[in-house]
C-alpha positions as CSV (number, residue, x, y, z in Angstrom):
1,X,8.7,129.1,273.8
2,X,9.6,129.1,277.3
3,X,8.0,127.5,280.1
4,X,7.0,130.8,281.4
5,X,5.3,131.8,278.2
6,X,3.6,128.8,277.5
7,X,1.7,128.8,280.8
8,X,1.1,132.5,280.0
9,X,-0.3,131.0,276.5
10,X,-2.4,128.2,277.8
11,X,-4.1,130.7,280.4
12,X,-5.2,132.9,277.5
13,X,-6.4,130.1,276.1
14,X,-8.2,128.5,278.8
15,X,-9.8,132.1,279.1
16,X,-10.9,132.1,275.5
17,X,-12.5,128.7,276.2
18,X,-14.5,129.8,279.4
19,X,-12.9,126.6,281.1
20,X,-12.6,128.2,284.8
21,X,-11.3,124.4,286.6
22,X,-8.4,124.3,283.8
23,X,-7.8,128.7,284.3
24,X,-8.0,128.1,288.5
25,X,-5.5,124.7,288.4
26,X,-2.8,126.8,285.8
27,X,-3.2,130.1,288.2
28,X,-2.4,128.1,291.1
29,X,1.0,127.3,289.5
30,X,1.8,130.9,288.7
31,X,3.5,133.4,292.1
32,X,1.7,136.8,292.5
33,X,4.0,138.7,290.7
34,X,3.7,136.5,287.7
35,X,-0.1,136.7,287.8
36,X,0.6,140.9,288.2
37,X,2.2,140.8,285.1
38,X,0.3,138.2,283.3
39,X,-2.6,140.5,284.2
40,X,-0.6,143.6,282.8
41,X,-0.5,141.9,279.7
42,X,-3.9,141.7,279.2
43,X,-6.8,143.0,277.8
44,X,-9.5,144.4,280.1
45,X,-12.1,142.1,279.7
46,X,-9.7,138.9,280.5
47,X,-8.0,140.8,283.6
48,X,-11.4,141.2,285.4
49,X,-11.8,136.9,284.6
50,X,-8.3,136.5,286.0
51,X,-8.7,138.8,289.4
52,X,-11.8,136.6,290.0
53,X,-10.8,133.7,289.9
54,X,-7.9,134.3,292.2
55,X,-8.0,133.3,296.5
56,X,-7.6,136.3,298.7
57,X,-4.0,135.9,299.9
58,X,-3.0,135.6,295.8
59,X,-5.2,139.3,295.1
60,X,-3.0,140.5,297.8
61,X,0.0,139.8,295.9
62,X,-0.8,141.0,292.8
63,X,-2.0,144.1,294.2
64,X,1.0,145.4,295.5
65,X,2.7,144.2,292.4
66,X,0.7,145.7,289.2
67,X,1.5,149.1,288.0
68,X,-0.9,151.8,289.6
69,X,-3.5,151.9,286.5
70,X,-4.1,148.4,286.1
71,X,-4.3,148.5,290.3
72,X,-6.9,151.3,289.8
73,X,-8.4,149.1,287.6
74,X,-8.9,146.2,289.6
75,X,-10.1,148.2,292.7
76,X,-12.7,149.8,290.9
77,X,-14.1,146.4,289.9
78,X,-14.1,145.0,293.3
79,X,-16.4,145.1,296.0
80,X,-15.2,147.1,299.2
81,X,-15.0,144.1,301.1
82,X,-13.5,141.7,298.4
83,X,-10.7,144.9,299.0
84,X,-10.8,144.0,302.9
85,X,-10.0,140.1,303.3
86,X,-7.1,140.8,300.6
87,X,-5.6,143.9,302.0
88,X,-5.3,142.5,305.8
89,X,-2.5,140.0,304.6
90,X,-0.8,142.8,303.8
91,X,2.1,144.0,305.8
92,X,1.6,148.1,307.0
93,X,4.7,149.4,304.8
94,X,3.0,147.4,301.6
95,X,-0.7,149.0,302.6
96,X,0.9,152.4,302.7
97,X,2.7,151.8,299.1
98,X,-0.8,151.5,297.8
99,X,-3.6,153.0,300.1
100,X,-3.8,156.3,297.5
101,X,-5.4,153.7,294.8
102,X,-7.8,152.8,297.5
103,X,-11.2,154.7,298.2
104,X,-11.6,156.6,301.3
105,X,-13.9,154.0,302.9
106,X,-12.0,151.3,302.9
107,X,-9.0,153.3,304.6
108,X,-11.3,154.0,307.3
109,X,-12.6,150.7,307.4
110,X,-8.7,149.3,307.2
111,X,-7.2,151.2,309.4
112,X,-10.8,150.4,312.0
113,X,-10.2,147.2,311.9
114,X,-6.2,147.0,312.8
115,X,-4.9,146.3,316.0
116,X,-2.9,148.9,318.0
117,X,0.5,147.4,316.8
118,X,-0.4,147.1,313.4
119,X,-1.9,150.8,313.4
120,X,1.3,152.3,314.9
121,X,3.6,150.7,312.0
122,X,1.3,151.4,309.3
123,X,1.1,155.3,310.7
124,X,4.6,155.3,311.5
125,X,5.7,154.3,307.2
126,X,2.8,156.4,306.3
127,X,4.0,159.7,307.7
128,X,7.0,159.4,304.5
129,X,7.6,159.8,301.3
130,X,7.5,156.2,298.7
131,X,10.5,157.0,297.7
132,X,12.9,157.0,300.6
133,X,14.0,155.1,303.3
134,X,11.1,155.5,305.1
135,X,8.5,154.8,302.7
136,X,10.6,151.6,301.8
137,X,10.8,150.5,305.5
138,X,9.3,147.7,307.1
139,X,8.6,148.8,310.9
140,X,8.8,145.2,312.2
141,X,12.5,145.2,313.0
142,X,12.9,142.1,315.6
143,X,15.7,144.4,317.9
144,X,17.2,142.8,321.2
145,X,19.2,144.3,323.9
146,X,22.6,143.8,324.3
147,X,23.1,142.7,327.8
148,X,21.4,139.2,327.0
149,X,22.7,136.2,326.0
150,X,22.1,134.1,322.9
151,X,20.3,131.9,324.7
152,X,17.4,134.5,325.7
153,X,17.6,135.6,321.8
154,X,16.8,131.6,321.1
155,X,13.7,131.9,323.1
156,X,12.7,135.0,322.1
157,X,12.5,134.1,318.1
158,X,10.6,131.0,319.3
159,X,8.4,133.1,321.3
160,X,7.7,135.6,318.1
161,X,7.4,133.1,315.5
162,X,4.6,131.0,317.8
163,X,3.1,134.7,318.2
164,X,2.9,135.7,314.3
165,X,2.9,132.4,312.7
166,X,5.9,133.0,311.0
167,X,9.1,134.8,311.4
168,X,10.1,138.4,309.5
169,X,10.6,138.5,305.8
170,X,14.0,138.3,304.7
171,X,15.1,138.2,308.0
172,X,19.1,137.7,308.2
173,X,20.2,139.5,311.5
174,X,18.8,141.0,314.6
175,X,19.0,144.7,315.2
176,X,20.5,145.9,318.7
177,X,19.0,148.6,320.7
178,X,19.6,150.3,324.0
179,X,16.8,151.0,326.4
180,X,16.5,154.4,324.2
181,X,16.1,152.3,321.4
182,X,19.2,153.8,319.9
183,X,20.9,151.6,317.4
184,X,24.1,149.9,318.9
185,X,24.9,147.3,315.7
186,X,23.3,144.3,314.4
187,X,23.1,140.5,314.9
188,X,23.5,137.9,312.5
189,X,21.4,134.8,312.3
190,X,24.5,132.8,311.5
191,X,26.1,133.9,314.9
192,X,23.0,133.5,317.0
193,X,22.6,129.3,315.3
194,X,26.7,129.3,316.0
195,X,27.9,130.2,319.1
196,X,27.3,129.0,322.3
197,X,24.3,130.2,324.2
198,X,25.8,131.8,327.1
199,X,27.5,133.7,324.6
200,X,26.2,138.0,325.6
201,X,25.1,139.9,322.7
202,X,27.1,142.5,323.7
203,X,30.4,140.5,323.3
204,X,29.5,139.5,319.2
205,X,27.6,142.5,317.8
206,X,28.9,144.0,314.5
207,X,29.5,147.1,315.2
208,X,30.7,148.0,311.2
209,X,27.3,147.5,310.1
210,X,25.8,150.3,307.4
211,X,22.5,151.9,308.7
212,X,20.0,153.7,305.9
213,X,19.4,158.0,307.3
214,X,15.1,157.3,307.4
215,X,15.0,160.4,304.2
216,X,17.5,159.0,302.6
217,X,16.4,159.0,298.6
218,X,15.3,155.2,297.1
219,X,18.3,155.7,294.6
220,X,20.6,156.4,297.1
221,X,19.2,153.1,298.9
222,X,19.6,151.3,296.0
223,X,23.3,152.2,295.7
224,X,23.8,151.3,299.5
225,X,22.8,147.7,299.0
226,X,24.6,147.1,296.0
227,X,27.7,148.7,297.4
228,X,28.1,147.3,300.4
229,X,26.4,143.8,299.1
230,X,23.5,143.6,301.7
231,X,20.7,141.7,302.4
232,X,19.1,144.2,304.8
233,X,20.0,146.8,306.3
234,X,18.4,149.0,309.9
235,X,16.5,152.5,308.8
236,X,17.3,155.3,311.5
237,X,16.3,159.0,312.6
238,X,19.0,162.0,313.3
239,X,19.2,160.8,316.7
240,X,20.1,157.2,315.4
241,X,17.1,155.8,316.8
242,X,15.6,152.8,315.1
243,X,12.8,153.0,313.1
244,X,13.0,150.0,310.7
245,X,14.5,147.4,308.6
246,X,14.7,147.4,304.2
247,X,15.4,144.3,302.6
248,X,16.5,143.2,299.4
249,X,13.1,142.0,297.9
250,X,12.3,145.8,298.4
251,X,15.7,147.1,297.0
252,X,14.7,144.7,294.0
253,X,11.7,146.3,293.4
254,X,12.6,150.0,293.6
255,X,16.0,149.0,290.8
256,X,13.1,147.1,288.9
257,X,10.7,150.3,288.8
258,X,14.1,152.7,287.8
259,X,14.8,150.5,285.1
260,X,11.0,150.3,283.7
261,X,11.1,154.5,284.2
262,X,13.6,154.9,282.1
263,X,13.0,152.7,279.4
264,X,9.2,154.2,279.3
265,X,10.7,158.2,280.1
266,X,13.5,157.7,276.9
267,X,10.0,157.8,274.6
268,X,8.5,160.2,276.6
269,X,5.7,157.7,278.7
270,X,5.1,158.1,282.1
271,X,6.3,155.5,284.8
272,X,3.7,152.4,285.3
273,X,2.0,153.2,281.7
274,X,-0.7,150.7,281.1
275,X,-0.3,149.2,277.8
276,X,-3.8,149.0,277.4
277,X,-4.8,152.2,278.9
278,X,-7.4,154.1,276.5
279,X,-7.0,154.9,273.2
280,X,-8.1,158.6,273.7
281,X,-5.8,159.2,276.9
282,X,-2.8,157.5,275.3
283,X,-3.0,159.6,271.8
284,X,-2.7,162.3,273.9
285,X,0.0,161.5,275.9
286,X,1.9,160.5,273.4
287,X,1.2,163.3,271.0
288,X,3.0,165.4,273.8
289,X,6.6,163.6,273.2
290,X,5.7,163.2,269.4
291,X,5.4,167.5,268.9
292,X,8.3,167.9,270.5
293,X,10.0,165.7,268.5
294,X,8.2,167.4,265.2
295,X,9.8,170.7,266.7
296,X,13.1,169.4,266.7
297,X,13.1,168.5,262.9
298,X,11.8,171.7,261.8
299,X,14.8,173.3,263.4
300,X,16.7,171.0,261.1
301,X,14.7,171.0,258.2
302,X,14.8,174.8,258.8
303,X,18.9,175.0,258.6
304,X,18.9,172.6,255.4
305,X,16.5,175.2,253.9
306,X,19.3,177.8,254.7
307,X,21.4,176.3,252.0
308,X,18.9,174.9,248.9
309,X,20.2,176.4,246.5
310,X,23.9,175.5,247.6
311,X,22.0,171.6,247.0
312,X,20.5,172.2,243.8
313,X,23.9,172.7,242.5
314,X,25.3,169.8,243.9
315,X,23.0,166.8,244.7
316,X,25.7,164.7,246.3
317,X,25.1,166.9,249.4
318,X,22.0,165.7,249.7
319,X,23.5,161.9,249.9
320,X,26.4,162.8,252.2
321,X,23.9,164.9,254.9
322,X,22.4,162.3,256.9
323,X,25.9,160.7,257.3
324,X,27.6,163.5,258.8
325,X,24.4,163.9,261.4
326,X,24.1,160.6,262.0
327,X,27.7,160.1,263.2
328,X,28.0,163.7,264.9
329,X,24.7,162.1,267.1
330,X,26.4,158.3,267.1
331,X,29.1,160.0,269.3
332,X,27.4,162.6,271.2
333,X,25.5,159.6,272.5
334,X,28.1,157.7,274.1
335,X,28.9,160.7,275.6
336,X,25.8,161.4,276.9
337,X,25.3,157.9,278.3
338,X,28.4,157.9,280.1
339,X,27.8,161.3,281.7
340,X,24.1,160.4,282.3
341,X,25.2,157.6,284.2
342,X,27.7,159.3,286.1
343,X,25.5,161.8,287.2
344,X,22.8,159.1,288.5
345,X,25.8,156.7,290.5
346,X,27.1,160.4,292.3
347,X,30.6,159.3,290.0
348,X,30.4,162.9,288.3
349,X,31.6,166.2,290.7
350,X,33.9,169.1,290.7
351,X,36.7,167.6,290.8
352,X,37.2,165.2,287.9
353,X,34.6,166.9,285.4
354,X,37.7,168.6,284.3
355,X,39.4,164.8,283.4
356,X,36.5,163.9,281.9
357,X,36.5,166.2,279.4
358,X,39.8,166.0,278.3
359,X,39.4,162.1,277.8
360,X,36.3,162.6,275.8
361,X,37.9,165.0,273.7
362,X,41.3,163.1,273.4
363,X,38.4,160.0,272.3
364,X,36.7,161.9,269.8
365,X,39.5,163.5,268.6
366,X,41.1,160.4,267.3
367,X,38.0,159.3,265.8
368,X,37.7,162.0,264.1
369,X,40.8,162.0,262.4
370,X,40.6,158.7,261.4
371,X,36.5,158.7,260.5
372,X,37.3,162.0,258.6
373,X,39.9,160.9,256.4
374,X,38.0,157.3,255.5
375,X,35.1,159.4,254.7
376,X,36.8,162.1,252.5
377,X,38.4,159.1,250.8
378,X,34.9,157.2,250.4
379,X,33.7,160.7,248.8
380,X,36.5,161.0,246.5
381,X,36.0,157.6,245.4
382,X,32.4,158.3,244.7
383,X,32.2,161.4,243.0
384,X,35.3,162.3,242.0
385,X,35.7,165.6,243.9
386,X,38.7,166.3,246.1
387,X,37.3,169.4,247.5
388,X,34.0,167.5,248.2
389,X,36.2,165.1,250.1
390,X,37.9,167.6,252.1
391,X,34.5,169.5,253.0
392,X,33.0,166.0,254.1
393,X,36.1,165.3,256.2
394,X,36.3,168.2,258.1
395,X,32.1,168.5,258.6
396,X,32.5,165.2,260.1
397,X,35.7,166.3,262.7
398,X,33.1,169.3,263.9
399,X,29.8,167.1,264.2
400,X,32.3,164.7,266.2
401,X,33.5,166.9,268.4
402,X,30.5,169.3,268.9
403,X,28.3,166.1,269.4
404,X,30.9,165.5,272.4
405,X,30.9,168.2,274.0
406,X,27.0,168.7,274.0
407,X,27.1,164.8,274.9
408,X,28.8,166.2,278.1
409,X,27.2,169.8,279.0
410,X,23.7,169.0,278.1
411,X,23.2,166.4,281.2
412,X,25.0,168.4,283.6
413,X,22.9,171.7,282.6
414,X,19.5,169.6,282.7
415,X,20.4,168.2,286.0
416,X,21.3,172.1,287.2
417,X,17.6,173.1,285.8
418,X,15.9,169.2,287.9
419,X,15.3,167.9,284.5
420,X,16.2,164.3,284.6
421,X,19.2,163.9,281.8
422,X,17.8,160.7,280.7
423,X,14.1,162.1,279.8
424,X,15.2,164.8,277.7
425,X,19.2,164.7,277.1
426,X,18.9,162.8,273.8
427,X,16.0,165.1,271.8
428,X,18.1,168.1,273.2
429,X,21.6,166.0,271.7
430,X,19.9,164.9,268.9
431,X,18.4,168.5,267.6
432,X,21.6,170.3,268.2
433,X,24.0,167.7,265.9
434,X,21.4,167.7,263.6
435,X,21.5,171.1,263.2
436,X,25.7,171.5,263.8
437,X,26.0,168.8,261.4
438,X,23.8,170.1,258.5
439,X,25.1,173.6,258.9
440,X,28.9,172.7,259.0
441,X,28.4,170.6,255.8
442,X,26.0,172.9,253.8
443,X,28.3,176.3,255.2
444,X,31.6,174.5,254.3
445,X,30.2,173.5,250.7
446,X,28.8,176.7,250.0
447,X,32.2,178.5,250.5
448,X,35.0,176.1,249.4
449,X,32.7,174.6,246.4
């Protein structure tokens, strides 16, 4: 058991045992985000003993950290001004992530209580979307001008961090602005600690550095930073203005949150799903993905019923089926992954769908030669039938090849109708080899046999 898990396991325990010194000393050991997830994990009744027990600076933590029905949750069963003391250590762009969880009096009372600053940057992130640049941004940029030396930059940080208390999160450069406040390049800390102090800003500023358009999409983001291998990066408008700053932690987060999406969407859960949400709601959402599933195998229950009597006479069909629809889904999915993928990194376009499909097909094609004839063989071996052989071998180069091509075309046709490819693209992939495979087989065998 890891260290991790064991502290997870003697918190549970210390829970159990209503021993609140040993549960407060073991969640003083644990970050915010652990304690998010450790609250995640469980039940109702010990969450509300956990969020209890916790200071007001760690409840800030876990609240912008827990998924939004366990945040729900934990508002519900707090006091409005418990909420308060926990939500003022909070930085604006991490109040606006959250503040649709929160009832409409503490918004007022929130944004009542904030300084004039604080007010502008939390409007300012409010006014867009989570899930762009924007929404990501933090409005505290720490800009400079460029006609000052290194030297006035020295004393300005000193100045903000006696001001604030501390200095920026994440903070790796300085962003510099013209009297417009019109982005001209950044600063890096390592310059600033390097060069002599007489040194202009003007003379040292990297010019090549890659600012984030404010409605830029959180994927595209994403891509940005791991592209161009950033730590942060400035947020700006049309005019190139400069509006904020995203870091990595928050890059992190929003890659954390795709992955979790589509893990939970490829079984047909919504994002943030509470794993101990109510029974009632969660039969009901997942009933949804489980009908459409039970539709899908009625339409391939429906073409095997096409050919019963063809498998009276000849049981071995029955054997051989699932292997032909199994491998003609086996490849379609690789397919479909590599597609899917494509599609989400922008790697997919006009101009080399074309390649792609001939080196898919020149892949499955020599799979299929090879797979068909070891199958006909294994067939022949088995029951002793050439011609079953044969119709095995060739069912298995069409379920191959048709599970291919769909692997390809289905993705790019749910993408053309704003269906996300990875939600849906392997019940659609699935349901048409099924039903390619089984008729292929069962059609071949009924004429050739």
């Amino acid at each position: 058991m890891s260290q991790v898990n064991l502290r997870i396991d003697q918190i549970h325990k210390a829970i159990e045992r209503e021993d609140e010194v040993t549960l407060n000393n073991l969640l003083a050991e644990v970050s915010a985000s652990e304690t998010a997830r450790l609250i995640e994990g469980s039940a109702p009744e010990k969450r509300i003993i956990i969020w209890d027990v916790l200071d007001v600076q760690k409840r800030a933590g876990v609240l912008k950290s827990v998924s939004g029905d366990v945040r729900q949750y934990l508002i519900d069963n707090t006091s409005h001004d418990e909420l308060l003391e926990s939500l003022f250590l909070l930085q604006p762009d991490e109040l606006a992530d959250i503040d649709e969880d929160l009832p409409g009096t503490v918004i007022n009372a929130m944004i009542a209580a904030m300084d004039e600053l604080r007010k502008r940057r939390y409007n300012s992130v409010k006014h867009y979307p989570d899930n762009t640049a924007g929404g990501l941004m933090d409005t505290d940029t720490t800009a400079v001008r460029a006609d000052v030396s290194i030297l006035s930059v020295l004393r300005y940080l000193r100045l903000l961090r006696n001001k604030e208390g501390d200095m920026p999160e994440q903070l790796d450069s300085l962003m510099v602005v013209d009297r417009t406040n019109k982005l001209l390049g950044v600063l890096p800390l390592s310059d600033i600690v390097s060069l002599p102090t007489d040194t202009l800003v003007a003379d040292i500023l990297d010019h090549t550095f890659q600012a984030i358009p404010v409605d830029a999409s959180q994927e595209k983001v994403a891509r940005i930073f791991q592209d161009c291998d950033l730590l942060s990066a400035p947020v700006v408008d049309g005019n190139y203005r400069l509006l904020g700053r995203i870091t990595i932690d928050d890059v992190v987060d929003v890659i954390q949150a795709q992955a979790d999406a589509k893990v939970l969407s490829s079984a047909g859960l919504k994002n943030h799903t509470d794993m101990f949400s109510p029974i009632l709601s969660s039969a009901y959402k997942r009933g949804y993905w489980l009908g459409i599933n039970l539709v899908t195998a009625f339409v391939a229950a429906w073409v095997i019923g096409l050919f019963e009597a063809v498998i009276e006479q000849l049981i071995a069909l029955a054997v051989l089926m699932p292997v032909v629809a199994s491998m003609g889904g086996v490849a379609g999915s690789q397919t479909l992954t590599i597609v899917t993928r494509g599609l989400a990194l922008n790697q997919i376009g006009r101009t080399n769908i074309t390649q792609l499909i001939i080196h898919e097909a020149s892949v499955v094609f020599l799979n299929g030669i090879v797979w068909a004839l070891t199958v006909a063989a294994i067939a022949l071996y088995w029951f002793g039938d050439p011609m079953l052989g044969a119709v095995f071998g060739i069912a298995l180069m069409i379920v191959l090849i048709t599970g291919v091509v769909a692997g390809i075309f289905i993705p790019l046709i749910l993408q053309r109708m704003s269906i996300d490819p990875a939600v849906a693209g392997s019940v659609v992939l699935t349901t048409f080899t099924d039903a390619i495979g089984f008729f292929s087989f069962l059609g071949l065998a009924k004429i050739l046999i």
